[in-house]
N, C-alpha and C positions, 0 to 999 in steps of 0.2 A: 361500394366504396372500399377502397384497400391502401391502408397502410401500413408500412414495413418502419419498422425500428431497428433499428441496431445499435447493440450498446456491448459493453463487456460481455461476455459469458457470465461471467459471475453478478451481474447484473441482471440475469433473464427473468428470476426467481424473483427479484422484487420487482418489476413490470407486473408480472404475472398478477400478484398481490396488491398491487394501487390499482392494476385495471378493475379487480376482482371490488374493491372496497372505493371506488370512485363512481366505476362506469356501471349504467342500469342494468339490470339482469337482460338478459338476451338482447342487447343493442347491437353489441359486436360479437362475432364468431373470434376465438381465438386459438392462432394456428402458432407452433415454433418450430423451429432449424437450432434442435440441441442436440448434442454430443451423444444424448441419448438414443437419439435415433441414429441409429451408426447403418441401418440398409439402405441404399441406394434410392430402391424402390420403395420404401416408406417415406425418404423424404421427398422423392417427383411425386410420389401419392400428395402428399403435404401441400406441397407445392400449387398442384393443380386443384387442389379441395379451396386453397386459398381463391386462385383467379374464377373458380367458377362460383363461388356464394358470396366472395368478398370478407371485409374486418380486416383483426392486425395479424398482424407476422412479425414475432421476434424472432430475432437472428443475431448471432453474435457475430463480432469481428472476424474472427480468426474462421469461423463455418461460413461467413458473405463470401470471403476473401479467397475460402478453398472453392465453392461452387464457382464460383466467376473465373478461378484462372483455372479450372479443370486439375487442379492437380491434387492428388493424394493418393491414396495405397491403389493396387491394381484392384482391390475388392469392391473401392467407392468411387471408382473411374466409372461415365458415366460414355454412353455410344455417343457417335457424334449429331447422332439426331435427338437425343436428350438431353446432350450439352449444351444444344440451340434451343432446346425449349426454355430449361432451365435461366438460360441467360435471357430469353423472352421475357419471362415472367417477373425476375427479379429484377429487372433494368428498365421495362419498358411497364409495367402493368401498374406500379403503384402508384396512385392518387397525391402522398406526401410521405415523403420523408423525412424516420426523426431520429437522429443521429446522438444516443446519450454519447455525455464524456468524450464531446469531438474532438477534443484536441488530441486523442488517438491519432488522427487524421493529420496533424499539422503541420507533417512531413509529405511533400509531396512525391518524396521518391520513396516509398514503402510501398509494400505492397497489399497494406489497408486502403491506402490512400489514394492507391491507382485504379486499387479496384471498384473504391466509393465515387471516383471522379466519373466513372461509367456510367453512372445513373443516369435514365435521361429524363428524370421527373422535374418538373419546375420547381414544386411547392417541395421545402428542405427546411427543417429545422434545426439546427444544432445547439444542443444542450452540454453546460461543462459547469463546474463547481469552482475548477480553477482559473482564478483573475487571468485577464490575456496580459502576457509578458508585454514588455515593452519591443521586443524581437518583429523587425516591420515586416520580417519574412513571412513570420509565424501568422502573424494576423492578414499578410495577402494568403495567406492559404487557407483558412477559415475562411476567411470573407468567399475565396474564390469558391470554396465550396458551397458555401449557401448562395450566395447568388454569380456565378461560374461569369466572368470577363467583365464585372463589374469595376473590376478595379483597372481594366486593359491586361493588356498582354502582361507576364512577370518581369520582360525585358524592358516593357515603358514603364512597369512601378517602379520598376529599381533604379531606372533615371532618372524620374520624376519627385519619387518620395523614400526612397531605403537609402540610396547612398547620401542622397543632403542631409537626411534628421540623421543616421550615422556621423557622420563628418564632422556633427557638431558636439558630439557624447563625450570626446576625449578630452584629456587633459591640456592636450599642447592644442585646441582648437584655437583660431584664432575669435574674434571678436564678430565677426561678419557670417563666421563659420556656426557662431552657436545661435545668431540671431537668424540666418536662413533656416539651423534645424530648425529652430521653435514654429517661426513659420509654417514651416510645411507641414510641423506636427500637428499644429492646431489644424489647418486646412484639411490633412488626413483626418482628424476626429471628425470634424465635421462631416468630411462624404462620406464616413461609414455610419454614422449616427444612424442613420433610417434601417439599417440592418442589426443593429445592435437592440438590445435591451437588457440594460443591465439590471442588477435587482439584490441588493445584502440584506442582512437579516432584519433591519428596518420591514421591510413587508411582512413579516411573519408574529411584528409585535400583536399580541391578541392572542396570535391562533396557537401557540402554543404552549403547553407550563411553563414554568423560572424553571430554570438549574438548579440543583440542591445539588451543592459538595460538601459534606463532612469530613475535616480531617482530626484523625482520633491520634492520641498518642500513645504510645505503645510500650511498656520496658521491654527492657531483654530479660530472658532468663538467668537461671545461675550457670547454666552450661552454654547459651550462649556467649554471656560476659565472660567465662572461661575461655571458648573456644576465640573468641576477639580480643582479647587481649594478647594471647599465644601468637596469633598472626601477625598481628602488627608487631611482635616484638620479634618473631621471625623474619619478616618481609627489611625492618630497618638493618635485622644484625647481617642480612642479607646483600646481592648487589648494592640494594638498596644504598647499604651505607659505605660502599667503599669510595673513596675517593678518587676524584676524577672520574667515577661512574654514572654517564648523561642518565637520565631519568624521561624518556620521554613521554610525551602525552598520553600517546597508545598503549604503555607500559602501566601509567599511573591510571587510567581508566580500566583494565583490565586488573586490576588489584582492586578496586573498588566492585568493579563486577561481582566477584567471586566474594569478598567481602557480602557483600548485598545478598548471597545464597545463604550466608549463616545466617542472617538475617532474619530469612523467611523460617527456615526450620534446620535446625545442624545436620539431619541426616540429608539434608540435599545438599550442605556444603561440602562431607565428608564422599558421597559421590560423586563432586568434583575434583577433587582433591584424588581420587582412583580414579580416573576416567582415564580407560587406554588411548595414545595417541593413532594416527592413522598413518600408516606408512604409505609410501608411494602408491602401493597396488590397490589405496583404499580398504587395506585389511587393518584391526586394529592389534596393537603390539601392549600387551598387560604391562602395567608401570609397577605393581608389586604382584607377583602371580600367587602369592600366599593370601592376600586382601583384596584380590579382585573382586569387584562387584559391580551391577549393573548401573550403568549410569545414568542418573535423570536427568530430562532434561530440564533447564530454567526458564523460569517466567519472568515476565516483566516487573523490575523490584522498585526501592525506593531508592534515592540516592543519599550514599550517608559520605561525610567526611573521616577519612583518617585521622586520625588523632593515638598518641603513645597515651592517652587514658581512655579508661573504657567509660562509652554512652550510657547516661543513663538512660536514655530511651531511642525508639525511633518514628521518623511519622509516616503513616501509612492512609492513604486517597484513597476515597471511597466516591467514586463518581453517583449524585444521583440518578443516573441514565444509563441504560442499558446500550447504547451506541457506541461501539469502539472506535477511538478516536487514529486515524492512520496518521502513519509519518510522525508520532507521539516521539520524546525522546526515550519512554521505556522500548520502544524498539531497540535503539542505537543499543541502550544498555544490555537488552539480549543479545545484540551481536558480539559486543565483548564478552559476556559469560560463553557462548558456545565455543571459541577460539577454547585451543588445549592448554592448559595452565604451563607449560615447560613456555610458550610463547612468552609467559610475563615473568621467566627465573625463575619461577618458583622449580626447584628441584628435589632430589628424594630425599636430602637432610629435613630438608624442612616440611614436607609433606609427612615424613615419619615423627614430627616430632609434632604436627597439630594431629596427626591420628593417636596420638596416645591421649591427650585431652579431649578430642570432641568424640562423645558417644555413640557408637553403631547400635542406635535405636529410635525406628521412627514413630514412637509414641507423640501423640499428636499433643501431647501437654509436657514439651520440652520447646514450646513455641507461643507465647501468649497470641501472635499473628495468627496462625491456625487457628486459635480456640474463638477469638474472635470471627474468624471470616465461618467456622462451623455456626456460629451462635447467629452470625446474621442469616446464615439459609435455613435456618431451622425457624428464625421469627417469620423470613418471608415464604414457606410452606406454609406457614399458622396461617397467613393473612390472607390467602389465597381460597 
């Protein structure tokens, strides 16, 4: 028996690990196509170790994608009688296919997509976390994958069911226009039903702990409160406050940003606050060459309001769970802090005048946030 997976790269690593703490010891042989095997002949070794004792085969997208269309460095170019094996093996040999986070896939003109449609295996699974868009496109191309001309040709879906449930979405549709979408919509749910299975966190009531979120509150220090006060009263007597000066979104969130670093600790603010910009060539250009210093970078903060009075505190999340939550809005806000502060006005009056308030010293007790997040790794070493 031989089945091939494929999923992210960065997914190989937790495969590895559920097969390892799921599946019985010695049930399945398991074989991967990682980035780590970069020789040629390691991986037709692989390859062929797979089709002759059988088990799984992970493989990532982006390494399915390169073995099947032959193409990569002249090093991992493979003769043309191993380029026919190889596509043997991965196209024609496996039992099932299980396709994590398919919606990689849900373009059919990619060259994951072209490459996955090659399979000529029956049995096809595809696995994704994210809800299928209402997009009719998107779901004949899922669908077409897991079960290939199930839904006709793309030229009879899109006559049959994309252009009428479309037709009806708009605004100016008429009356007849939204009652045939709905139609067709329902109709469409119904014939994919038997290849669907849907599944939200209702199934998993039982199997796993509650969520513990603590949210603690926090003051600022006395050089924090220094250093926050300084800014905002730099930032208003700034652009800020000149008249007839728009204020856009981008602007006001990227002052929040950099805010949110004194937050965490001043001496990561005050290495915002020097951080050289990046010229054209990608080289960086020193914004005081007397106070240069290395610049850190920022982490995901909390979000605070501007205010001309200073906070008395701030609040900082403490997730019970070790899982990082992606697409989180503390992303968005690390992308505002990484942008160069000259992007948000801030210029060198005002940059020289909160360096003379905020402290060039990263003692870790000029931050109650540090002293706490020390205090919580040191209880959870104890517990351990």
């Amino acid at each position: 028996f031989r089945a091939l997976i494929l999923c992210p790269p960065s997914l190989m690593a937790n495969w590895k690990q559920e097969i390892a703490t799921w599946c019985p010891e010695k049930l399945f042989h398991v074989f991967s196509l990682s980035a780590e095997i970069s020789a040629k002949v390691l991986r037709l070794d692989e390859l062929k170790s797979w089709r002759k004792s059988g088990g799984i085969m992970l493989c990532g997208y982006t390494m399915f994608t390169r073995l099947i269309t032959g193409k990569g460095s002249k090093k991992e170019a493979f003769s043309d009688a191993e380029q026919q094996t190889v596509l043997n093996i991965l196209l024609q040999k496996p039992h099932i296919v299980i396709a994590d986070e398919v919606h990689s896939i849900k373009s059919d003109i990619s060259k994951v997509s072209l490459a996955a449609h090659k399979l000529k295996t029956h049995r096809r699974i595809g696995l994704t976390g994210s809800p299928m868009s209402n997009n009719t496109a998107e779901i004949y191309a899922l669908i077409d994958w897991v079960a290939p001309r199930f839904l006709g040709g793309k030229v009879e879906f899109k006559a049959h069911y994309q252009e009428p449930i479309e037709a009806g979405t708009y605004f100016e549709s008429t009356r007849y226009e939204v009652r045939r979408s709905m139609t067709k919509l329902e109709a469409l749910k119904q014939i994919i039903a038997p290849k669907i299975n849907r599944a939200d966190i209702t199934v998993l009531k039982g199997s796993l702990k509650s969520k513990v979120e603590f949210v603690l509150t926090i003051p600022l220090t006395e050089s924090q409160k220094s250093g926050y006060a300084a800014y905002v009263k730099e930032i208003l007597r700034g652009k800020a406050g000149e008249e007839g000066t728009a204020i856009t979104q981008a602007k006001l969130f990227g002052w929040l940003s950099i805010l949110q670093l004194l937050c965490n600790h001043p001496i990561v603010f005050r290495r915002k606050l020097l951080e050289p910009p990046a010229n054209k060539k990608g080289k960086k250009n020193t914004l005081n060459p007397a106070e240069a210093e290395v610049s850190a970078s920022s982490s995901t903060v909390d979000t605070l309001a501007v205010d001309s009075s200073i906070p008395a505190s701030t609040a900082v999340m403490i997730p019970g769970t070790a899982r990082s939550r992606e697409g989180s809005a503390g992303e968005e806000d690390a992308a505002y802090a990484d942008a160069h502060i000259s992007q948000y006005d801030i210029n060198k009056a005002i940059v020289d005048a909160l360096l003379e308030v905020v402290p060039d010293d990263d003692s870790i007790e000029l931050s109650y946030k540090t002293l706490l997040v020390r205090k919580i790794m040191r209880l959870s070493i104890a517990a351990d």
